[in-house]
C-alpha positions, 0 to 999 in steps of 0.5 A: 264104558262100551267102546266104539270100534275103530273104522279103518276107511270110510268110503262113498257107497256104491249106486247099487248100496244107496239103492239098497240102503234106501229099500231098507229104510222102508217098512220090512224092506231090510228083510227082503235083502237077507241072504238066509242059507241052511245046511244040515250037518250029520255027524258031531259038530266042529264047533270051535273050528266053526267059531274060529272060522267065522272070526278069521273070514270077518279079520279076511274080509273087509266086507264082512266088517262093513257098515252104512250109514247116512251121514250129513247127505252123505251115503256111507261105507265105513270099514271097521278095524274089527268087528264081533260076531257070536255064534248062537247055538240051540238045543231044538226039535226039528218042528221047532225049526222055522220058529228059530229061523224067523226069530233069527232073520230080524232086521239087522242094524246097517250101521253096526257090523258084522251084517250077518248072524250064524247060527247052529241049532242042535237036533240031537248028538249028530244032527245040527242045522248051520244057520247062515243070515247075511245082508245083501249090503255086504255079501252076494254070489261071488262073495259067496263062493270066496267064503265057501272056498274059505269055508271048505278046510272047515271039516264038517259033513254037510248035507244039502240045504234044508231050505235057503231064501 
């Protein structure tokens, strides 16, 4: 028997999240809210350290264990205790790349967190592609230097972005 995860707050969203949460429910709106950012990765790939960094920045941050719902007229946030989140890796050619990339950016489900999906495509022994998809709900530029700080003990030499929306 699948268990449901035990929420820790459940807040009223903001204006800005109602709004967002609103777009979303519309045809292909949820979409036009991903955060999608690329890096290549030259040179072996820390996976566990990979691993092991997004389970400890999802325990950090209680944005990243959040979800929305609407619930009886009410629009809201909901903190969970904990929240899971797999890292998917690939073998691939470099052609195949933008066929993974919209594979990966489907709708995500608001009310289920963690709202983002990371994964790691495999060119060859010393060439990867660090996929990062995240829903603006829970995430924006501010939260993205908090994570990119967090993320810089890490320890894999990154190129520049391949391509980011």
């Amino acid at each position: 028997m699948e268990q449901t995860p035990r929420i820790e707050k459940r807040l009223p969203m903001s204006s800005v999240q109602r709004r967002l949460y609103l777009q979303c429910q519309l045809p292909g709106g949820d979409r036009a809210y991903h955060l999608l950012y690329l890096a290549r990765v030259r040179g072996p790939f820390p996976l566990a350290a990979v691993t092991a960094f997004a389970a400890g920045m999802i325990d950090r941050h209680e944005a990243l264990r959040t979800a929305f719902r609407l619930e009886g007229g009410e629009f809201l946030a909901e903190v969970h205790a904990s929240a899971e989140l797999s890292v998917t890796v690939l073998e691939a050619k470099e052609e195949e790349l933008d066929a993974i990339v919209e594979a990966h950016d489907t709708p995500f489900r608001l009310d289920a967190p963690p709202l983002l999906r990371i994964v790691i495509v495999r060119l060859n022994e010393f060439e990867h592609i660090f996929l990062f998809n995240c829903h603006h709900l829970i995430f924006d530029g501010s939260s993205g230097a908090v994570i990119a700080g967090d993320a810089a003990g890490v320890g894999a030499p990154v190129a520049p972005a391949v391509r980011g929306r």
